[in-house]
Backbone as JSON Lines, residues from 0, in Angstrom:
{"i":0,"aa":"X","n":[-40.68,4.09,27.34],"ca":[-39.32,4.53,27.24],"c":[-38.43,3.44,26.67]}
{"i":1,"aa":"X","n":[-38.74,2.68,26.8],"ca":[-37.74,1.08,26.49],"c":[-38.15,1.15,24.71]}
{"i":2,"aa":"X","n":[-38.77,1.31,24.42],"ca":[-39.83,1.94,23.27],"c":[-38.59,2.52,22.41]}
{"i":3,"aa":"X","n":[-38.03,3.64,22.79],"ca":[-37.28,4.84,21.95],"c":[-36.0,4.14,22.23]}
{"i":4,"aa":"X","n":[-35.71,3.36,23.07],"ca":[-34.37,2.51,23.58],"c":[-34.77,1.8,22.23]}
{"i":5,"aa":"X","n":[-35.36,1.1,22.23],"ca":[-34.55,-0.2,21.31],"c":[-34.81,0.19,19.93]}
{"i":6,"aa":"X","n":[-35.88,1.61,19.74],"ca":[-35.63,1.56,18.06],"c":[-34.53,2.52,17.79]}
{"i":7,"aa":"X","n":[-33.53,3.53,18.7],"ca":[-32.19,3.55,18.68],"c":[-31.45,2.85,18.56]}
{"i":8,"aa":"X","n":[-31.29,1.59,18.76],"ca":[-30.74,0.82,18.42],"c":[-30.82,-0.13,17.57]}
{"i":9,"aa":"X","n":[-31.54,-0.37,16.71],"ca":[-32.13,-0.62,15.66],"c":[-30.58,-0.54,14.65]}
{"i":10,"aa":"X","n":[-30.78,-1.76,13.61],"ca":[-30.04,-1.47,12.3],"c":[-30.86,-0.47,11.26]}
{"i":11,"aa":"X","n":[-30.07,0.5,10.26],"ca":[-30.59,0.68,9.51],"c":[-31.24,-0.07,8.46]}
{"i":12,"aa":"X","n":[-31.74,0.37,8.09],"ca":[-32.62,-0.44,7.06],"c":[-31.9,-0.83,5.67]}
{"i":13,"aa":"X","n":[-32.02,-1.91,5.26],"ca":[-30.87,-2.22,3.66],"c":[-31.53,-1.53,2.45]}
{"i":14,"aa":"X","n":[-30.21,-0.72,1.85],"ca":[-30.95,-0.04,0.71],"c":[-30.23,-1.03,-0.67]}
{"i":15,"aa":"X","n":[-29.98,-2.39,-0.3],"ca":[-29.76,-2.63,-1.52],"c":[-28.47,-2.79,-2.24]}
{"i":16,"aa":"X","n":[-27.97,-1.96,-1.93],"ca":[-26.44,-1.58,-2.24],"c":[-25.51,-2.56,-1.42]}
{"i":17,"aa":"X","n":[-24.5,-2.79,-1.99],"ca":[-23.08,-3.72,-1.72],"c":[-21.99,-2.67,-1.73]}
{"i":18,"aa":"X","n":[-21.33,-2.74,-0.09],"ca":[-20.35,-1.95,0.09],"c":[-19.14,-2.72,0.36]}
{"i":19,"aa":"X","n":[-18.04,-2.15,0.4],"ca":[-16.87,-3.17,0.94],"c":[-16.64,-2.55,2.3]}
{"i":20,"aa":"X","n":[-16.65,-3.76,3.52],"ca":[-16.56,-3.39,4.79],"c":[-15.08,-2.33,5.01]}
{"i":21,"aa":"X","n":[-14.69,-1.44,5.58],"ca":[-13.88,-0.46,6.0],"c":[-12.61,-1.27,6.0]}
{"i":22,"aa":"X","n":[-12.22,-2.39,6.61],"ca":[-11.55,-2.51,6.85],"c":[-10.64,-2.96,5.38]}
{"i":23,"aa":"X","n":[-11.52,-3.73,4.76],"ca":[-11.11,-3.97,3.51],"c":[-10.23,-2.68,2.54]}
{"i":24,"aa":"X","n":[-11.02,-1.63,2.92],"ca":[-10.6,-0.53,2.16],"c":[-9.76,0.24,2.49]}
{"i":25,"aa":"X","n":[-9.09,0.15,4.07],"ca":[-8.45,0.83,5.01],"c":[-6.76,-0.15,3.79]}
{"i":26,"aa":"X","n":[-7.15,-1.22,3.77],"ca":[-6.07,-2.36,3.7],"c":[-6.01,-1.89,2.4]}
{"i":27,"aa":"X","n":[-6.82,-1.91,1.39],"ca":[-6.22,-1.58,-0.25],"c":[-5.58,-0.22,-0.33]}
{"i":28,"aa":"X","n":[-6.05,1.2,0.58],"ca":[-5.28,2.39,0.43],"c":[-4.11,1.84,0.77]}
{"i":29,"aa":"X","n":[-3.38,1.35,1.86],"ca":[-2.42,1.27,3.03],"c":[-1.61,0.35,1.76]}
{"i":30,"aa":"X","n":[-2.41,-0.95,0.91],"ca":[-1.13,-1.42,0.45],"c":[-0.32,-0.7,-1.14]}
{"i":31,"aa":"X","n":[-1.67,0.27,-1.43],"ca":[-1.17,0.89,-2.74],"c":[-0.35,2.23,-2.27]}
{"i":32,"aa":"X","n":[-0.56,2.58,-0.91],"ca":[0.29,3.76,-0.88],"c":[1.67,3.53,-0.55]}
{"i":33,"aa":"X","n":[1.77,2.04,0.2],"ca":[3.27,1.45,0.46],"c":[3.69,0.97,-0.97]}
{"i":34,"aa":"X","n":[2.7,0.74,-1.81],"ca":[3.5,-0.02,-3.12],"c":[4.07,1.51,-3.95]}
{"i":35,"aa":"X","n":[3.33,2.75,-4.16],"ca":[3.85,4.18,-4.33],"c":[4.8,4.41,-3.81]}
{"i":36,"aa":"X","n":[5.18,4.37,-2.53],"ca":[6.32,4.5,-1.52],"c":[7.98,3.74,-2.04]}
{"i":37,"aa":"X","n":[7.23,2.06,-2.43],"ca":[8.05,1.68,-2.46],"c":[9.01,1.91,-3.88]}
{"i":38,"aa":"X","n":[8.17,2.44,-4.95],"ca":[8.2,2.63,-6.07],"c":[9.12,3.85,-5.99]}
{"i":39,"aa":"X","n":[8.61,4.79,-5.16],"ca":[9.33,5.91,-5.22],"c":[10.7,5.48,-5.04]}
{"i":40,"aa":"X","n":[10.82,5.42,-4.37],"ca":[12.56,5.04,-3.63],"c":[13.27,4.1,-4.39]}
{"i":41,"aa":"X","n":[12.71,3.36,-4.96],"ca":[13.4,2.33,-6.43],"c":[13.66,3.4,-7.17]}
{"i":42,"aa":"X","n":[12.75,3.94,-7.29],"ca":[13.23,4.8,-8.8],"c":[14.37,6.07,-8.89]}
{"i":43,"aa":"X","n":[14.48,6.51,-7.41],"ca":[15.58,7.12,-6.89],"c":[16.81,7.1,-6.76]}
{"i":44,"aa":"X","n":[16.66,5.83,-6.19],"ca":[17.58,4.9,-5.97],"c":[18.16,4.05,-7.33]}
{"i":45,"aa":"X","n":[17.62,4.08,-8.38],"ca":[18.08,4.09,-9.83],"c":[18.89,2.21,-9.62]}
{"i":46,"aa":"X","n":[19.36,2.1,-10.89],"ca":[19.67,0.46,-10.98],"c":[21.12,0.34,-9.78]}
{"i":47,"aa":"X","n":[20.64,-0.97,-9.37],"ca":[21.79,-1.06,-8.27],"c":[22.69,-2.34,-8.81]}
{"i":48,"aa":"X","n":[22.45,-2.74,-10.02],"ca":[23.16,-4.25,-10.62],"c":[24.67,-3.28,-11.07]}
{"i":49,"aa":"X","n":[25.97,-4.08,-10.78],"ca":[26.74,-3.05,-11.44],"c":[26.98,-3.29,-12.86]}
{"i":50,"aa":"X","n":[27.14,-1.87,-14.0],"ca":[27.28,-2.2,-15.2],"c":[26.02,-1.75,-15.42]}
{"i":51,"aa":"X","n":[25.12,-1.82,-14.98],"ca":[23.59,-1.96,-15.48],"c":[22.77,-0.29,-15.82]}
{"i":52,"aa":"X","n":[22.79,-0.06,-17.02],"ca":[22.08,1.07,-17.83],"c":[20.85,0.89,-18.49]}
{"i":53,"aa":"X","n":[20.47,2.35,-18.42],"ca":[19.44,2.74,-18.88],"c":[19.16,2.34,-20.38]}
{"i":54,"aa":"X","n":[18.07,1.6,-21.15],"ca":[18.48,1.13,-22.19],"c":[17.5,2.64,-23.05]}
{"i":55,"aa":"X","n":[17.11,3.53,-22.36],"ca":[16.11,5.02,-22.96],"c":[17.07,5.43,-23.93]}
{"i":56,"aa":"X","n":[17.15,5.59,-25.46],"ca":[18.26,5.99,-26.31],"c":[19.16,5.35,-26.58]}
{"i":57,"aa":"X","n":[19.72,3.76,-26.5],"ca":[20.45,3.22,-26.5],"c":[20.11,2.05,-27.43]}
{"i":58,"aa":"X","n":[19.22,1.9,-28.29],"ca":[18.63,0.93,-28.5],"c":[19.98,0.08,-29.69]}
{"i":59,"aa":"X","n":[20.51,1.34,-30.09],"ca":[21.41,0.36,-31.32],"c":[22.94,0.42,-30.57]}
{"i":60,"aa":"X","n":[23.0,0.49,-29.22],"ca":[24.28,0.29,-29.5],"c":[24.29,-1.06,-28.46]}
{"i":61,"aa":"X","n":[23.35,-1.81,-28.48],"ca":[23.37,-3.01,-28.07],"c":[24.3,-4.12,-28.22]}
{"i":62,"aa":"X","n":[25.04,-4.72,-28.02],"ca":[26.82,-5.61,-28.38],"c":[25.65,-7.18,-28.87]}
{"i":63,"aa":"X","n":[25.72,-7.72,-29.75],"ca":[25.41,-9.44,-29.88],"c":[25.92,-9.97,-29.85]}
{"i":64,"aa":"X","n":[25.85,-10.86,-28.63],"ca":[26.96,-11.36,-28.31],"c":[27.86,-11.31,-27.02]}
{"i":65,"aa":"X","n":[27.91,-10.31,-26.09],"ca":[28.42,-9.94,-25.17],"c":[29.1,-10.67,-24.18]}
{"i":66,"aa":"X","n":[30.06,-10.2,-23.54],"ca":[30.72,-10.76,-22.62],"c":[29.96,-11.38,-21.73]}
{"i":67,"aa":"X","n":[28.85,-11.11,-21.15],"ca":[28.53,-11.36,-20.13],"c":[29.4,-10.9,-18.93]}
{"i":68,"aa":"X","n":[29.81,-9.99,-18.85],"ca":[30.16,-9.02,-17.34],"c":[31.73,-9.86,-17.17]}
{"i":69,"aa":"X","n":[32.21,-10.41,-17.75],"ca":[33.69,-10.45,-17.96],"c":[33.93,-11.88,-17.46]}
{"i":70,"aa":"X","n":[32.86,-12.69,-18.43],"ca":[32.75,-14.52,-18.39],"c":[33.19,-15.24,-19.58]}
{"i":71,"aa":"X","n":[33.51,-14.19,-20.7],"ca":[34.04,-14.79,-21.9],"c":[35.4,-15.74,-21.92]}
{"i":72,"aa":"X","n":[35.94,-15.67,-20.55],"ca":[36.74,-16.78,-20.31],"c":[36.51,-18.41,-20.4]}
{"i":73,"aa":"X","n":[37.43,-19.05,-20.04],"ca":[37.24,-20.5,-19.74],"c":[36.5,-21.16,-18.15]}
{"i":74,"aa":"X","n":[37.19,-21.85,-17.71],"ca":[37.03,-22.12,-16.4],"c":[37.77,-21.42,-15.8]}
{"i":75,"aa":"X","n":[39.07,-20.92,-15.86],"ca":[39.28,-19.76,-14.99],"c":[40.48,-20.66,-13.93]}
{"i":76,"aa":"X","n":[41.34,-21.69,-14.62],"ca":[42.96,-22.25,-13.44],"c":[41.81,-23.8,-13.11]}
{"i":77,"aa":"X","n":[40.68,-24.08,-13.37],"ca":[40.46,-25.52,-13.14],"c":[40.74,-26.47,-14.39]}
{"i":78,"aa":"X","n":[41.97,-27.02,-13.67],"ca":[42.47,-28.35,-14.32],"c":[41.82,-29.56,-14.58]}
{"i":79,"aa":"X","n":[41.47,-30.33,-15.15],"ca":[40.55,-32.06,-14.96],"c":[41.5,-32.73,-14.63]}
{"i":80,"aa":"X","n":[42.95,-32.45,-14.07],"ca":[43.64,-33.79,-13.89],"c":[43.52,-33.84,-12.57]}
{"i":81,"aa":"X","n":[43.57,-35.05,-11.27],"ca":[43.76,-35.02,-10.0],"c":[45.12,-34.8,-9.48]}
{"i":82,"aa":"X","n":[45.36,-34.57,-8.26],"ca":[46.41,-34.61,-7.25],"c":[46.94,-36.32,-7.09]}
């Protein structure tokens, strides 16, 4: 009886083949379906910079040169002289 005990318990036998342990694979679904997830909701959620457009169809009306978001100023009231 100890007989049928321990070849139940027995490993299977190696066929050779290279698998990736479960856990490994549990971890690559879990991080590509959060990276889908996260993707989704960016893309929903559309550009959050303000000013900031879609450049799809826009290609020539590009400015050279641009303000830069309203920096074409100087320093902006700083003087170099002291108090």
């Amino acid at each position: 009886m100890t007989e049928e005990q321990q070849s139940a318990v027995q490993a299977p036998a190696s066929t050779g083949r290279w698998g990736p342990p479960p856990a490994l694979t549990g971890f690559v679904v879990l991080l590509l379906a959060m990276f889908a997830l996260a993707f989704g909701v960016g893309s929903a959620a559309g550009p959050v910079a303000p000013g900031m457009r879609s450049t799809v169809g826009d290609a020539g009306s590009a400015e050279p040169g641009g303000d830069m978001g309203g920096m074409s100023g100087g320093m902006g009231g700083m003087s170099g002289g002291g108090r």
